[in-house]
N, C-alpha and C positions, 0 to 999 in steps of 0.2 A: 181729842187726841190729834197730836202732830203727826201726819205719815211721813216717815223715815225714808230720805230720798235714798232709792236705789242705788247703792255701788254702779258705778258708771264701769261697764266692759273696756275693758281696753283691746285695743282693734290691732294684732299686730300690724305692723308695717312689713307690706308685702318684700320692699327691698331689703328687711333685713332676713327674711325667712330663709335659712338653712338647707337648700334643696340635695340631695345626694349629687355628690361630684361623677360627672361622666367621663369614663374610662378616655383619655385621651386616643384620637386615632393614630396618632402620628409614635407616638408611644410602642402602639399595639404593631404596628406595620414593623418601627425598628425591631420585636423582638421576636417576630415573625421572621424579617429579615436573619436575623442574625443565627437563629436556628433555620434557615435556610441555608444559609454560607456554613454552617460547620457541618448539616448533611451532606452539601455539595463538597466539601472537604474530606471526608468520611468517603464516597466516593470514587470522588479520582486518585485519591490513596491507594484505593483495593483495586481501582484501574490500572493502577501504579506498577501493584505487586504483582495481578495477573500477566498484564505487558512483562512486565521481568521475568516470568517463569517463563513465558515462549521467546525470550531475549529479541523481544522486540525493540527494547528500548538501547539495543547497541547500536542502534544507526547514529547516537549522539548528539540528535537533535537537539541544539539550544532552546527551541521553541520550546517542546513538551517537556525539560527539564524545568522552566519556564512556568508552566499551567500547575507542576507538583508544589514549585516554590509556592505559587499564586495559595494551592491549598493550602499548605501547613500555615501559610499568614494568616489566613484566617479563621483556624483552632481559636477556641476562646482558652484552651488551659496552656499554659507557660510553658511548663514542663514538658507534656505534651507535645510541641512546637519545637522545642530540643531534640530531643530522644529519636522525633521521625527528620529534622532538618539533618542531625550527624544519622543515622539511618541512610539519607538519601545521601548524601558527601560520600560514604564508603562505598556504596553500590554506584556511584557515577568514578570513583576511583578505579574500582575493580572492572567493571566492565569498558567503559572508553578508553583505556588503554591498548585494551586485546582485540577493540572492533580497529582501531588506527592502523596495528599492526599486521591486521590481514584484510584491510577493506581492499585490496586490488587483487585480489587472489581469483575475483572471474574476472576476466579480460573481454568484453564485449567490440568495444570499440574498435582495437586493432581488425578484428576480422572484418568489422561493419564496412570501415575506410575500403578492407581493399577491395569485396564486392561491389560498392560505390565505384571504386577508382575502373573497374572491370569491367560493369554492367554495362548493357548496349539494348536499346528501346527492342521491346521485343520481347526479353528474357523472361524465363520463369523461376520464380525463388519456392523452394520446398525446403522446410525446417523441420528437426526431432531432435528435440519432445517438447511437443507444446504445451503436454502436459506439464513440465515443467520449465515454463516461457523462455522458451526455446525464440520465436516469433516476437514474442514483448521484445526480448531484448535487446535483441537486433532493431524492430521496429524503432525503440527509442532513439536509436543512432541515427537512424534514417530519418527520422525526424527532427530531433535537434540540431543535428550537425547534416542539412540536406545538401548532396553534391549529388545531382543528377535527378534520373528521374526513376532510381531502386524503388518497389512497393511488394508488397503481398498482394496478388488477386484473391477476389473472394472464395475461385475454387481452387483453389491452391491446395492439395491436399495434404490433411490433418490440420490447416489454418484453420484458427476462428477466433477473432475478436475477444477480448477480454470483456468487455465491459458489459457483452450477451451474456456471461459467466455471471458477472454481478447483478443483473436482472434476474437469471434465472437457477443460481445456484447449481448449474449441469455443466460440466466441460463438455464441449464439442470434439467429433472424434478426430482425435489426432493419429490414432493407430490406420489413418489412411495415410499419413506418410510416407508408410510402409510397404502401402499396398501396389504391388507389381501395377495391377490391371489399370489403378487409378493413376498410377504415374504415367504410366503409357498414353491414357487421352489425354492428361495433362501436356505431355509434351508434344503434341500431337497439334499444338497452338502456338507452339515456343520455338525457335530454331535452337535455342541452347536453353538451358537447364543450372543453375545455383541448389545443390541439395548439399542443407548445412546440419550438422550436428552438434549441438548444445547440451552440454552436460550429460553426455552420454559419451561412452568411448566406442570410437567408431569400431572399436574390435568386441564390444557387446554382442551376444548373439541374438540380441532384438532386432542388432541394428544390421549387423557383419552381413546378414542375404541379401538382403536389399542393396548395399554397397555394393557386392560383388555383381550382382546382374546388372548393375549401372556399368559398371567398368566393363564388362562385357558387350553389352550392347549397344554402349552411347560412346564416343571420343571423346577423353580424357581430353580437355584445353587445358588446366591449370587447375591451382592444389592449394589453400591455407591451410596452414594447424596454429593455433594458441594455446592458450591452456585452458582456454575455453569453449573455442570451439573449431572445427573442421570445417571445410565448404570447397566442395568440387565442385568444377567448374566444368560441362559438358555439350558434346555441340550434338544434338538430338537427329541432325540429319546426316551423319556420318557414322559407321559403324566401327566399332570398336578397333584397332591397328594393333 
């Protein structure tokens, strides 16, 4: 008997074999990406909306109008991208109008200038209510627009730095502004005296003792009022006329 040659195997061919396709990376990153951008979107929306309840967002900034536009571009739904782009058109309508029309309603600078124009190396500046940057504001004139050599010293009382605030969440006390004993060593370094009031009416009865034992006890030199703020001008080594 003949033996029957064996069926010969066929050997596939490694190059043609079929391997599972791997997930592309670059695929995976854009779609990672792209659900990244619509929760970054999702977001500064709701930072959007928060900012607008405390009408933060009347200062009118082009810039952070700006970052809003940036998000709704990149919503992936259409509609979506409508609905909040006229959303944010009626609320930049509604509010920039009424931030333009009273953005000069506190007046800092006039007063700042005529301290500047006043001041004499020497002098001591006392501000209230720092609590209510009383100090910043003025600071900022004094710094922007520098004519002279105007500053806050560190014991300046009720002064304190803003930016110790932002470290440490605690206002500094300002209610030394107020205080008799601590104006007394204060000027006790000064031959004259700048005690300004900011956002308080100098006829409040926080403020009204304190002015009045000033007027009593120091010489009145000179007087601003704005609509923002008061600053008597006192010469410490002279008693009241």
């Amino acid at each position: 008997m003949r033996n029957k040659a064996k069926p010969v195997e066929e050997v596939a061919d490694p190059l043609t074999v079929k391997t599972p396709t791997a997930p592309n990376p670059r695929t995976r990153v854009l779609s990672l990406s792209r659900l990244g951008l619509t929760q970054a979107a999702l977001i500064g929306l709701g930072l959007f909306l928060v900012a607008m309840g405390f009408n933060l967002y009347q200062i009118g900034s082009p810039s952070l109008w700006f970052d809003e536009i940036l998000s709704v571009s990149v919503l992936r739904w259409r509609t979506v991208q409508i609905v909040i782009g006229l959303c944010l058109v009626l609320l930049c309508l509604f509010s920039v109008p009424g931030y333009y029309n009273n953005a000069q309603v506190e007046d800092w600078r006039t007063g700042t200038l005529w301290l500047q124009h006043h001041y004499q190396s020497g002098d001591g500046l006392i501000c209230y209510d720092n609590e209510e940057g009383c100090a910043t504001g003025i600071e900022y004139y004094l710094r922007a627009y520098p004519h002279g050599a105007a500053h806050f010293d560190a014991d300046s009382p009720g002064y304190f730095p803003w930016v110790s605030y932002d470290e440490t969440n605690q206002l500094g006390d300002y209610t030394q502004a107020l205080s008799i004993n601590a104006i007394q060593l204060y000027a006790t370094k000064h031959p004259r005296l700048f005690f300004s009031v900011g956002r308080v009416d100098p006829t409040d009865p926080s403020a009204q003792p304190t002015i009045q034992w000033l007027n009593t006890h120091y010489h009145l030199l000179s007087k601003e009022v704005t609509s923002t703020l008061t600053i008597y001008l006192y010469d410490t080594t002279s008693p009241s006329t």
